[in-house]
Structure formats: C-alpha cells, structure tokens
C-alpha positions as semicolon CSV with decimal commas, in nm:
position;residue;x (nm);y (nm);z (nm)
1;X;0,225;-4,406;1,750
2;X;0,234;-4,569;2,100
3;X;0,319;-4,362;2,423
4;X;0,340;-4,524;2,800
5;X;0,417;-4,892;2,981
6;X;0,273;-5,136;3,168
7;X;-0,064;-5,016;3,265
8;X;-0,026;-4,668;3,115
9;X;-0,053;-4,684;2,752
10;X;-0,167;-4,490;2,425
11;X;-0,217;-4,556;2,098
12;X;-0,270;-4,217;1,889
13;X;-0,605;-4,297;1,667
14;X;-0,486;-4,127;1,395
15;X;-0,773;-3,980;1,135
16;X;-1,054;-4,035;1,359
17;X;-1,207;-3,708;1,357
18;X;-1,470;-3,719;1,044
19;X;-1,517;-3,332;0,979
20;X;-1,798;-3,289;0,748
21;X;-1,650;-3,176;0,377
22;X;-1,529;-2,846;0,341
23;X;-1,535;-2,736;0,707
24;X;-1,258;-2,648;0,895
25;X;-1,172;-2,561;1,271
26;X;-0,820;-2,370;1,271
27;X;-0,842;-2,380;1,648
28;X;-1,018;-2,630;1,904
29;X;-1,022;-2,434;2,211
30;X;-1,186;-2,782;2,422
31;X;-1,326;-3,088;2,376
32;X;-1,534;-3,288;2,645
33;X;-1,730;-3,622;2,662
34;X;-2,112;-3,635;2,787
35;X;-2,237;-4,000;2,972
36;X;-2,271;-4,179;2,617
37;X;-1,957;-4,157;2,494
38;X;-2,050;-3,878;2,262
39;X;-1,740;-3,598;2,206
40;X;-1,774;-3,227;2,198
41;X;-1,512;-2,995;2,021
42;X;-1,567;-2,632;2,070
43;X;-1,434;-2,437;1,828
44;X;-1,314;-2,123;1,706
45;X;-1,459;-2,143;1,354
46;X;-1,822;-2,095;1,164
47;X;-1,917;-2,411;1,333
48;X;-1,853;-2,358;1,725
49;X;-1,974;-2,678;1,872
50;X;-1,947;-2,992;1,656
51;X;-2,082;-3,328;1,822
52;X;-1,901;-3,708;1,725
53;X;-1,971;-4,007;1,807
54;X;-1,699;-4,207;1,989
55;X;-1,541;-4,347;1,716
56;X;-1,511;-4,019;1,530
57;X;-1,846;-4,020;1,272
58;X;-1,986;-3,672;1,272
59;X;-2,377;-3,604;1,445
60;X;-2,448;-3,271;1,459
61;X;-2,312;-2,870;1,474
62;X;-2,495;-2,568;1,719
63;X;-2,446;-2,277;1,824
64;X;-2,372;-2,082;1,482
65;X;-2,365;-1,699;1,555
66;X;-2,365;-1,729;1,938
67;X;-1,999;-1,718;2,012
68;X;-1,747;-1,441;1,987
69;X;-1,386;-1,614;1,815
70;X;-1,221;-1,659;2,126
71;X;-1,439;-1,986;2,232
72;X;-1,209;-2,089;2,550
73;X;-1,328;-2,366;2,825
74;X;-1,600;-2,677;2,762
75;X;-1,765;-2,870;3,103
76;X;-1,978;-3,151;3,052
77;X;-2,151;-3,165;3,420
78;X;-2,256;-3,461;3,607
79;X;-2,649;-3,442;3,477
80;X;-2,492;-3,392;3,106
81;X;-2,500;-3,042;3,124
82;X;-2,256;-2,837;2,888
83;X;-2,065;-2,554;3,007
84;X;-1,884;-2,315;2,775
85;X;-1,703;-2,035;2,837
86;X;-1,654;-1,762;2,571
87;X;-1,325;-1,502;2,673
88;X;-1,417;-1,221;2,463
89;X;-1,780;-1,194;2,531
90;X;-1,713;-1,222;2,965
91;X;-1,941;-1,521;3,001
92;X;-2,009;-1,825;3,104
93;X;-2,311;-2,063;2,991
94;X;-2,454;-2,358;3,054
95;X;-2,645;-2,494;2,770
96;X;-2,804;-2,852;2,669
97;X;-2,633;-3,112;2,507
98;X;-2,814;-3,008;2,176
99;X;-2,775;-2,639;2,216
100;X;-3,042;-2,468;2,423
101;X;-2,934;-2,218;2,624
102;X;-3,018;-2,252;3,019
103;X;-2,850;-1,966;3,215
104;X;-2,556;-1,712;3,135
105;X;-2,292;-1,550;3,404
106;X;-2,176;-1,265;3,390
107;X;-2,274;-0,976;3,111
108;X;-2,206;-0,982;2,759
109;X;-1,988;-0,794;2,598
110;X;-1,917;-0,624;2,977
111;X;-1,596;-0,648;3,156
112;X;-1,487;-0,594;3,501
113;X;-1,201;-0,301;3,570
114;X;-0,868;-0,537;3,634
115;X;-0,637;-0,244;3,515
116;X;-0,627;-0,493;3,201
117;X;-0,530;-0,352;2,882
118;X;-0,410;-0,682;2,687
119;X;-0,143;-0,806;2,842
120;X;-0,128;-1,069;3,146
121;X;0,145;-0,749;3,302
122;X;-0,119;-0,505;3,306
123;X;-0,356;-0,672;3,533
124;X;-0,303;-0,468;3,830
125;X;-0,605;-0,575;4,030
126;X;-0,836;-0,820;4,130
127;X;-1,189;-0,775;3,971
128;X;-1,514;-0,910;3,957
129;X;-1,635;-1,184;3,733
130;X;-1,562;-1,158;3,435
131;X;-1,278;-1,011;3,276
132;X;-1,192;-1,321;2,951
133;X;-1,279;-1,593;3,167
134;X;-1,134;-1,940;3,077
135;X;-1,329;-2,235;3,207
136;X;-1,595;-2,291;3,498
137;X;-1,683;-2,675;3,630
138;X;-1,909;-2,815;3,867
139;X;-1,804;-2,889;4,225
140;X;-1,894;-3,231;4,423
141;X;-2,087;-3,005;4,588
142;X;-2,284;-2,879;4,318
143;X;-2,113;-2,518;4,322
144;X;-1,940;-2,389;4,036
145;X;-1,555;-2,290;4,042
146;X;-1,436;-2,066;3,718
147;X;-1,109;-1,908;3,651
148;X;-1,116;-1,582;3,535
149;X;-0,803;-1,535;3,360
150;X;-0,627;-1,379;3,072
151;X;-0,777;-1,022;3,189
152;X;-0,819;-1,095;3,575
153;X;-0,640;-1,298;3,839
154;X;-0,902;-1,462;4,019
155;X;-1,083;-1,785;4,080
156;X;-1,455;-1,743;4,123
157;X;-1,731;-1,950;4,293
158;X;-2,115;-1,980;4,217
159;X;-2,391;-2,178;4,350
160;X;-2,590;-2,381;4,119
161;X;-2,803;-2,092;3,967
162;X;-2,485;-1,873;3,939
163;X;-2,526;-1,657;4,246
164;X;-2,178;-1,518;4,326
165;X;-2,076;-1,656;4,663
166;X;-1,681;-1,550;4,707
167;X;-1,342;-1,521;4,507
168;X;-0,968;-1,514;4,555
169;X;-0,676;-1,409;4,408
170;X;-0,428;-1,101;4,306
171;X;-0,207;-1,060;4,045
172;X;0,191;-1,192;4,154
173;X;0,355;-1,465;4,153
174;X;0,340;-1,549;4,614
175;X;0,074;-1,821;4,703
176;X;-0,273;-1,801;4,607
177;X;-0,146;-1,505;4,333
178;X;-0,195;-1,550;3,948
179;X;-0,056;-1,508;3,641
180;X;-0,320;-1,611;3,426
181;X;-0,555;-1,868;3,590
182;X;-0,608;-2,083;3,243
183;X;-0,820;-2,437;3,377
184;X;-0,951;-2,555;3,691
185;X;-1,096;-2,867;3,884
186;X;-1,259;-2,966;4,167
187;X;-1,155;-3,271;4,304
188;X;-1,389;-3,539;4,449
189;X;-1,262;-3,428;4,849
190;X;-1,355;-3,050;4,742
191;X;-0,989;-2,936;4,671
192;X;-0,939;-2,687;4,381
193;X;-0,654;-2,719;4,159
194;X;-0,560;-2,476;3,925
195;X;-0,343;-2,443;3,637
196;X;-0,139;-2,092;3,695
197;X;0,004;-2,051;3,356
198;X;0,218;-1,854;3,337
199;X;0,330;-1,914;3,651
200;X;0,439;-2,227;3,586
201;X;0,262;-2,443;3,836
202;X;-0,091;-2,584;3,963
203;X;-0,182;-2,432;4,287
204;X;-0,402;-2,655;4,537
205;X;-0,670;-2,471;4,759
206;X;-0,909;-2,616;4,969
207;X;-1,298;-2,534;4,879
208;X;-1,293;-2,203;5,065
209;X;-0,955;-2,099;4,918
210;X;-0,736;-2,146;5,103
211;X;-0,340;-2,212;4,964
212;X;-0,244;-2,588;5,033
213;X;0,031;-2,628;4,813
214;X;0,138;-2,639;4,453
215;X;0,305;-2,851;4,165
216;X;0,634;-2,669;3,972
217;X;0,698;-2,981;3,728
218;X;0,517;-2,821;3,489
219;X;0,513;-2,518;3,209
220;X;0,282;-2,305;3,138
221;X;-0,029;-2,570;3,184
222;X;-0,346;-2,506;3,048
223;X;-0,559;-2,743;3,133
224;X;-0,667;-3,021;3,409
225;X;-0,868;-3,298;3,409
226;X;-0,912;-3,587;3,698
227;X;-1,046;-3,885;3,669
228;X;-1,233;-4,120;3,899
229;X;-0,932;-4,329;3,963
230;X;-0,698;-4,064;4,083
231;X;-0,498;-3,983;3,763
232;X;-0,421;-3,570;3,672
233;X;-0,367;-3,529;3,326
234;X;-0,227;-3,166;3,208
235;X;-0,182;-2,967;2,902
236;X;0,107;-2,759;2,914
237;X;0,208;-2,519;2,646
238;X;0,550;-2,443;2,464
239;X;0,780;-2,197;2,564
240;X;0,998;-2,077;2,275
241;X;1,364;-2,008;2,337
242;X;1,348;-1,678;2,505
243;X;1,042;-1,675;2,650
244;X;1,005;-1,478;2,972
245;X;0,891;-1,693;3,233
246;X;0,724;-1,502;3,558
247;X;0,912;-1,731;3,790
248;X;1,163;-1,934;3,568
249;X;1,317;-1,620;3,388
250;X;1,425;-1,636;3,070
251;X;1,402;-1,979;2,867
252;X;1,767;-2,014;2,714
253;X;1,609;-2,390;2,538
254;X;1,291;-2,472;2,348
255;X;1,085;-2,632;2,520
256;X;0,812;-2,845;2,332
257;X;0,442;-2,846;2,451
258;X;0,371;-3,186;2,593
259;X;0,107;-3,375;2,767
260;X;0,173;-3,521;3,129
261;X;-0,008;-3,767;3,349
262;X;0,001;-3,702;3,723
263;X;-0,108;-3,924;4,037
264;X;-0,267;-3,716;4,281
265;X;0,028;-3,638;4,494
266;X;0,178;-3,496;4,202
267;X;0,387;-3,764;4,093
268;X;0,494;-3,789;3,741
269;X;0,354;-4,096;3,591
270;X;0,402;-4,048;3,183
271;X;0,471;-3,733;2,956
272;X;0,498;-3,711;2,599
273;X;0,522;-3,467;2,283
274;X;0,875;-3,353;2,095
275;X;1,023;-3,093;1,896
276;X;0,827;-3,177;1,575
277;X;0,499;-3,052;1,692
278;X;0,338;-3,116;1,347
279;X;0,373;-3,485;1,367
280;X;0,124;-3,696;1,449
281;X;0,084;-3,762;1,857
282;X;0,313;-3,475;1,927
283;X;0,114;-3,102;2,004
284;X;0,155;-2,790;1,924
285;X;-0,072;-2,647;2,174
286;X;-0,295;-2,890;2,437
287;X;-0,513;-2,585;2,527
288;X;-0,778;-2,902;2,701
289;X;-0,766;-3,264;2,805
290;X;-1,043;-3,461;2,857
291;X;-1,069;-3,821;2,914
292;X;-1,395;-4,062;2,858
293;X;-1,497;-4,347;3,057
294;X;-1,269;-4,579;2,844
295;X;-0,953;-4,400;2,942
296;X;-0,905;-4,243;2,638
297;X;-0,739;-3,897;2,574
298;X;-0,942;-3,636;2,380
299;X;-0,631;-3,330;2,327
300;X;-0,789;-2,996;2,207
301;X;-0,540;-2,763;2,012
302;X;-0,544;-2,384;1,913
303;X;-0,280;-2,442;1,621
304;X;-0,361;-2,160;1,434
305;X;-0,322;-1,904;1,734
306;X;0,020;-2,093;1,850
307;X;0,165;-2,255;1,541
308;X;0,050;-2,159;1,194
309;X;0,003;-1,749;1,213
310;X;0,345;-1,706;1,400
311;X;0,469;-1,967;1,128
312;X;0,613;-2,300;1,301
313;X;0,345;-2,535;1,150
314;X;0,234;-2,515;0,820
315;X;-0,173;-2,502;0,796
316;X;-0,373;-2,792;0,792
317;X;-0,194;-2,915;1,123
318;X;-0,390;-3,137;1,375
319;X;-0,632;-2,936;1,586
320;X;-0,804;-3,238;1,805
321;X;-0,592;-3,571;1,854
322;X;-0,760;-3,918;2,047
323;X;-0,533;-4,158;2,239
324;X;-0,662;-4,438;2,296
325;X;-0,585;-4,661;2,600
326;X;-0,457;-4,935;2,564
C-alpha cells in the first residue's frame, strides 16, 4: 500500500514488527524512536515496553510489573531519555533506554480532586497534577509540558527535575478550555500545541500559556508529533455515527480514524485511512505518531479498547503499523 505524491510519500511496511512467539500486545498505547534508530512500543500487555531494531527484529522487553494496564504517552528526550506516562497510576516517569527508573511525578496510585468520576462530563474543575495524565515531553527549553487529561483539563509544566512551575486550563469548550487534553508538543520557537480531543481541534499557546489560536480540521486527535523540517503529523480517532461531539454535535456519518500531515500553519498536506479499518495501512485507532530520522511513520494503536471488545475488528488486528518514506 502506497499513500501521498511528489515529495510526500508512504509505503506501508507490512509485517515488520517481529513479536517474539507467543506474545501479544492487544493495545499499543505509543511508540517512539531513540538517536539510533531503535523503536519503542509501549504496551498494554505482560510485556509493557518492547525494544526493535529499525527494521523490525526484536532486542529486548522491561518494565514487567511496573505499569498499571492503562500505559498511555511514550517521549524519547533529546539526551535519549524515555518518558512514559501511565493514566491509571497518576504518573509520569522518566526512565533509561534499558529500563532504570530516574525520577517519577506525581504520586502513585493518588489522584487530584477534578470532580472526575469517569467520564470526560464530570470533570468540573481544574486540578493539580495528576488526575490520568496522557503524555509529558521535553521543551527546547529543557522544561517539561504534560497534559493531564482524561480525569483533568489541564496542561502542566515542570522544570527539568519535575518541580511544578504553573498550569492552565478549565473544563469547556472557549479558548484555552479542554475536553480531554490527549498529546502535546513543544515546538522548536517554544509554542505548545495540543491535541483537545474531544474538542475537536489543536489549540496553540505560547510557552507561558497563553491562547494563540487553534486548528478545527481535525477529529478527535490524539496525538502530535513535529519534526525538524516543519511537518505536524496527527492521529485522530473515529467517531461512530452518532457520536456526540462537544462542539460538532451529533455525527449523523461515520467517520473513519485517519492519519493527517500538517505544515506548520496548519495546512493540510496528506491524510489517509478508510472505512475498512482492519486492512492493512488503514487504522482503527492512531492513539501516537512518531516519526524517525528517515521520515518514516511509526502509528501506535489501542485496537482492542476501540475495535475488537466493542466488536468492529475481529482480534488479531494490527496494533503498530511503519510507513516508510519514500
């Protein structure tokens, strides 16, 4: 399968994930790359962090008993640090590349008081960090920005040792509001971008933030990445026929999750994935992006949450899928 012209194209790389025999990963909640081309999947399995090689041979597995089964964001820092971010447990960690453990924010196991009591609807205030955080990076700056997320409405920011310095955000649906702050990125200027998800957009602050401005062309995106020659990539997530959108109302079509491609002004560049979301190079859910120093796309997928246990994929359905450029 082949996606894109001209200068943007993708071949899917189909089979290239080696999983060791007899393991299984119903849902890969992100995926990164460190500075040798090696490729992270973190996963919501027996297995949580499973380490390739570029071209998809299997190295190594860590962190076996340390993560709660709601693994959600992945961060592979400038200094090949790896950042993971576990919902259920109210944390975020920063570990080595081969699994030691180097500082933890926020308490485990401890929440703060959002109003929260499972649904995105009943957050009813802002809290502290953390109430099921989804992803933290690292700042030009050094500073660390996490969005905190399916039981809080905020974006955070740390210094390097994860001091608390400020945060923004309420619950709603007005600037600089949230409905479920899913991924985040700094940009190299210091602007934060961050996927609003179920408000249907990615709102632009600047470092302190403050609201710039926002993209609407998108639904219900979970993930950002950037790379170092100005392209946006997103993972945006279906929305069945009927869905209740917090600013689109009610969906009266399907609409299929589907990757897109972005310049930095928010221009749409390429988008792709259909109805089938089974087949290969199509999604069912992109829950993360990331992209290596080749240009290829790494697309991380929690099937089992989204597709097989409501019953529109059949088990066994692709969980992490590489495009490579071409």
């Amino acid at each position: 399968m082949k996606v894109g012209e001209g200068s943007l194209q993708y071949e899917l790389v189909e089979g290239w994930e080696q999983l060791p025999k007899g393991w299984e990963h119903p849902d890969v909640a992100a995926v990164s790359t460190d500075s040798q081309g090696r490729v992270y999947l973190f996963c919501r399995s027996e297995h949580p962090v499973l380490v390739y090689e570029r071209d998809g041979k299997f190295l190594d597995s860590w962190g076996e008993g340390q993560f709660t089964l709601r693994t959600h964001g992945m961060y592979v820092d400038k200094d090949d640090f790896l950042w993971l971010v576990d919902d259920a447990d109210h944390t975020a960690r920063k570990y080595t590349l081969d699994g030691k453990l180097l500082l933890t924010i926020g308490n485990s196991k401890i929440c703060s008081d959002t109003g929260y009591t499972g649904t995105v609807e009943s957050i009813c205030r802002a809290g502290a960090p953390f109430n099921r955080p989804t992803q933290i990076v690292e700042a030009p700056s050094g500073g660390l920005y996490a969005s905190d997320g399916y039981g809080n409405c905020c974006v955070h920011v740390f210094d390097a040792e994860g001091k608390l310095l400020r945060s923004w955000g309420e619950p709603g649906t007005a600037p600089g509001h949230f409905n479920l702050p899913h991924g985040i990125w700094v940009h190299a200027d210091g602007r934060v971008f961050v996927a609003d998800r179920e408000n249907d957009r990615i709102q632009i602050f600047t470092p302190e933030g403050e609201y710039l401005t926002e993209w609407t062309d998108v639904q219900r995106p979970c993930d950002i990445y950037m790379d170092g020659k100005g392209l946006v990539y997103v993972g945006e997530l279906v929305r069945r026929k009927g869905h209740q959108s917090f600013r689109q109302g009610v969906t009266d079509v399907e609409c299929p999750s589907r990757i897109s491609i972005f310049d930095e002004q928010g221009n749409l560049l390429l988008r792709w994935g259909g109805a089938d979301a089974a087949a290969p190079g199509n999604f069912v859910a992109p829950h993360d992006v990331w992209v290596d120093d080749r240009g290829d796309i790494y697309v991380a997928e929690v099937t089992e949450t989204i597709g097989v246990r409501p019953g529109f994929v059949p088990r066994g359905t692709h969980t992490i899928q590489k495009f490579a450029r071409i």
